[in-house]
C-alpha positions in Angstrom: 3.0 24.2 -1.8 6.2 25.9 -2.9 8.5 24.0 -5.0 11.8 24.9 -3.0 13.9 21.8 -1.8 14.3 20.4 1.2 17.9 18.9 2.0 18.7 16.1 4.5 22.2 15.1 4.7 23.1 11.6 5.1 26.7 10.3 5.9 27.6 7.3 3.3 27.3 4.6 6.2 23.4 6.2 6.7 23.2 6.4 3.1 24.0 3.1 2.2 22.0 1.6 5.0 18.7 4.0 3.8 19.2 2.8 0.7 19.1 -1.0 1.5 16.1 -0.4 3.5 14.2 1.4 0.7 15.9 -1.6 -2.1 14.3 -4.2 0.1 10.5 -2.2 0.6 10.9 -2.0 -3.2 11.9 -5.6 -4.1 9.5 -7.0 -1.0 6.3 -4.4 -1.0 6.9 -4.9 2.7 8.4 -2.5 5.8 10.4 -4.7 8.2 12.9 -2.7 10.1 15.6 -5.8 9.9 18.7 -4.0 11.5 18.6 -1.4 14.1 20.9 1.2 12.0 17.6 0.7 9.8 15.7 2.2 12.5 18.3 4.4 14.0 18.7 6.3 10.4 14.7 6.8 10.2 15.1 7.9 13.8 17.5 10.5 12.7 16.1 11.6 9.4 12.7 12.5 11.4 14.6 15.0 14.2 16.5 16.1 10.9 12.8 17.0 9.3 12.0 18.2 12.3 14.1 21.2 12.7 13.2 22.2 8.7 9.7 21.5 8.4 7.0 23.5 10.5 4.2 22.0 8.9 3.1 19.0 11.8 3.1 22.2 14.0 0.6 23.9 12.3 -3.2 24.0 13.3 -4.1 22.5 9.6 -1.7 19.8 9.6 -4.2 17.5 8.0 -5.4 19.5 5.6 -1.8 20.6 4.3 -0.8 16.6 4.7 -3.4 15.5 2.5 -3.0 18.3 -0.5 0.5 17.4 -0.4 0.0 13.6 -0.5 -2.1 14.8 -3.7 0.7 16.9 -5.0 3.4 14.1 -4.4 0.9 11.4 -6.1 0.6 13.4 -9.3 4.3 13.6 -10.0 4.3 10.6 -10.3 1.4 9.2 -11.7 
């Protein structure tokens, strides 16, 4: 895969509340959608990737999922 970034823009109310969500997952090894801006922001950051990525359209979805799974792991192993 390319190395060119992908930009999502947050406002700082979404920001702060992705951020607490992520915190807790870190803290807790556990996703729990507590609030629904939790799952309002995830809502939104999906249509946002929607309209930038093509990739889940694409016939080898899976295949391209998986070798960038592998790519992602290996930064940061």
């Amino acid at each position: 895969m390319t190395e060119e970034k992908v930009t999502i823009e947050l406002s700082p109310s979404e920001a702060l509340v992705l951020f607490e969500f992520v915190s807790r997952f870190s803290n807790d090894e556990k996703l729990e959608i507590v609030d629904e801006a939790e799952e309002r922001v995830l809502w939104n950051m999906c249509t946002s990737l929607e309209k930038i990525v093509a990739t889940p359209f694409s016939q080898n979805y899976s295949n391209l999922l998986a070798k960038a799974r592998e790519e992602v792991r290996d930064k940061n192993s």
